[in-house]
C-alpha positions in Angstrom: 75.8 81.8 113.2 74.2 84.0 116.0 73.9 87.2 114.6 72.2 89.1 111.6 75.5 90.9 110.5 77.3 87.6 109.9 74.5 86.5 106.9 76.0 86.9 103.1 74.1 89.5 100.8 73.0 92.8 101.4 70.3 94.1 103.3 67.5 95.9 101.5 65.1 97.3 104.0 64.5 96.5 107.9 62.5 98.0 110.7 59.7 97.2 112.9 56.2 97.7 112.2 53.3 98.2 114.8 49.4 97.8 115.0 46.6 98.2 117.9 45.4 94.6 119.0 42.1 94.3 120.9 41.6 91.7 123.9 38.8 89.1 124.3 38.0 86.9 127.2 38.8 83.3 126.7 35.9 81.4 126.5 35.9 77.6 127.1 37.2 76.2 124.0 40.5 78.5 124.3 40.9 78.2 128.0 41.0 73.9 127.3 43.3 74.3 125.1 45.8 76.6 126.4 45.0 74.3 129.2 46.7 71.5 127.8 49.3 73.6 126.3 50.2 75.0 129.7 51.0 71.2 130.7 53.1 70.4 128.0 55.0 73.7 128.4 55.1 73.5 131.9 54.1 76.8 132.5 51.3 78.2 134.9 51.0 81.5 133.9 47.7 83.4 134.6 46.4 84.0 130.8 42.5 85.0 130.8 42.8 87.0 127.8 43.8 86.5 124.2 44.8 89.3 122.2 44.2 90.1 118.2 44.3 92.4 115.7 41.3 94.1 114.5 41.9 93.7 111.1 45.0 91.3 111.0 46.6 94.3 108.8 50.3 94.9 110.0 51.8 96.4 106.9 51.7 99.7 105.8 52.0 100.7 102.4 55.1 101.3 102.0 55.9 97.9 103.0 53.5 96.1 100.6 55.3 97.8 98.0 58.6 97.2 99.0 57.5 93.4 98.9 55.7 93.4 95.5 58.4 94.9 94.1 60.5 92.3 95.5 58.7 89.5 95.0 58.7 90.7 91.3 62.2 91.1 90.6 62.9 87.6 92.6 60.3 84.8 92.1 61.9 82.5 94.4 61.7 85.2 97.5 61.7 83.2 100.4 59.3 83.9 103.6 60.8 83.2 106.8 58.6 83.2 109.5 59.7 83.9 113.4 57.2 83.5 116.1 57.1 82.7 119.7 54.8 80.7 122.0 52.5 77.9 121.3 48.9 79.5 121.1 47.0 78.1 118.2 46.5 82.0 116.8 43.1 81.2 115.5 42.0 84.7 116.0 45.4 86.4 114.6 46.3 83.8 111.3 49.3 86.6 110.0 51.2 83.9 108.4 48.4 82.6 106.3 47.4 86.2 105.6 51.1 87.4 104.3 50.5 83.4 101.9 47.3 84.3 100.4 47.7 88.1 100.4 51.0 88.2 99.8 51.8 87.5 96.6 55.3 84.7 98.1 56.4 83.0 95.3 58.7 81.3 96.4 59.4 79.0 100.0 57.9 79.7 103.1 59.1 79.0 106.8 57.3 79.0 110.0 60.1 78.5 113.1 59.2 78.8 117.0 61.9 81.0 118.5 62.4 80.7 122.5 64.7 83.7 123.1 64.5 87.6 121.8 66.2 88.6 118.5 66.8 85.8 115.6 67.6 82.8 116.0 69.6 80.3 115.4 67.7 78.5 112.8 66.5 81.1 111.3 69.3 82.8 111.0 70.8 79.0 109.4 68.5 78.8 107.3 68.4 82.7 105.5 72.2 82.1 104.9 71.9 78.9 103.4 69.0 80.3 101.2 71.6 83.6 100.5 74.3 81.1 99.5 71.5 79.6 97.0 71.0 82.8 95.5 67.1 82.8 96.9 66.6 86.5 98.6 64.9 86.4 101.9 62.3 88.3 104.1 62.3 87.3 107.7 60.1 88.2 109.9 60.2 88.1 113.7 56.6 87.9 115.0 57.0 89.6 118.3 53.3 90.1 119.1 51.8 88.9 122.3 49.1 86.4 122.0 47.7 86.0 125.4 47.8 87.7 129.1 46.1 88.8 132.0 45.7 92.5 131.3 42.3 93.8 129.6 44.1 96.3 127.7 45.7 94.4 124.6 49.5 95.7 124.1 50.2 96.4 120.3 51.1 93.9 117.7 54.9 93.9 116.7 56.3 92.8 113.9 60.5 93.3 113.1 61.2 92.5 109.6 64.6 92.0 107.5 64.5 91.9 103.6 68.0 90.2 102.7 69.6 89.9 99.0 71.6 87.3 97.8 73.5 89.5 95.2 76.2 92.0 96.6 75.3 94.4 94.3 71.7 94.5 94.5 70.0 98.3 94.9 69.2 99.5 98.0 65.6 100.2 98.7 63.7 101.8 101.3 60.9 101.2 103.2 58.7 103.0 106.1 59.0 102.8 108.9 62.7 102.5 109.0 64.2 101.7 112.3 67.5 99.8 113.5 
């Protein structure tokens, strides 16, 4: 399965979601362990900054709604979790935030992409969820973590809110973008 279309259910809401990041020289600590990273990933980029959000806040309104509301009429809504890169996030924990703020009763997924768009296994696993009956929220973490530029690029975030049921209601959500 490669793409989104192909996944049973219905889509509820998707779109992309954006927030200002701030950078931060790496201090000695961080620089060691991207360090090591670097050799495992064999990569020698030149990284002396790690970007963050200020407050680690990427959802608007509209979309905290859209996910209580959710979460509320499906106790077993499943996170699924898309990120990129191997940096520790210490500074940008979203995944823990979306747990403890969240209000997720149900599973929750972390997967490492290595290409743009969805992949594979996430894409896998949010159909065999759909064919459970468990609705699913992916979200594809596309925020740069680290790089060489003093001015931090914006946090992305794409999302997808997938129903099991054919006949669920379509709800909407802002921003709305394909």
């Amino acid at each position: 399965m490669a793409r989104a279309d192909d996944l049973p259910g219905r889509v509820l809401a998707e779109g992309r979601l954006e927030a200002a990041q701030r950078a931060w020289p790496l201090d000695g600590i961080d620089a060691a362990w991207l360090e090591a990273w670097l050799c495992r990933a064999d990569a020698e980029p030149d990284w002396r900054y790690g970007y963050a959000q200020e407050n680690g806040a990427l959802f608007p309104a509209a979309l905290a709604t859209l996910l209580a509301s959710e979460a509320a009429r499906h106790p077993g809504l499943a996170l699924l979790y898309q990120h990129r890169g191997g940096w520790r996030q210490s500074k940008t924990p979203l995944l823990q935030k979306l747990l403890a703020g969240g209000g997720f009763p149900g599973p929750a997924y972390a997967l490492r992409a290595q290409e743009a768009g969805w992949s594979p296994a996430a894409l896998e696993l949010a159909a065999c969820l759909l064919a459970d009956g468990v609705p699913c929220l992916l979200l594809d973490d596309l925020t740069p973590r680290l790089g060489a530029d003093p001015v931090a690029p914006p946090a992305r975030l794409r999302y997808l809110l997938l129903s099991a049921s054919e006949a669920a209601p379509s709800l909407s959500s802002e921003p709305q973008h394909a």
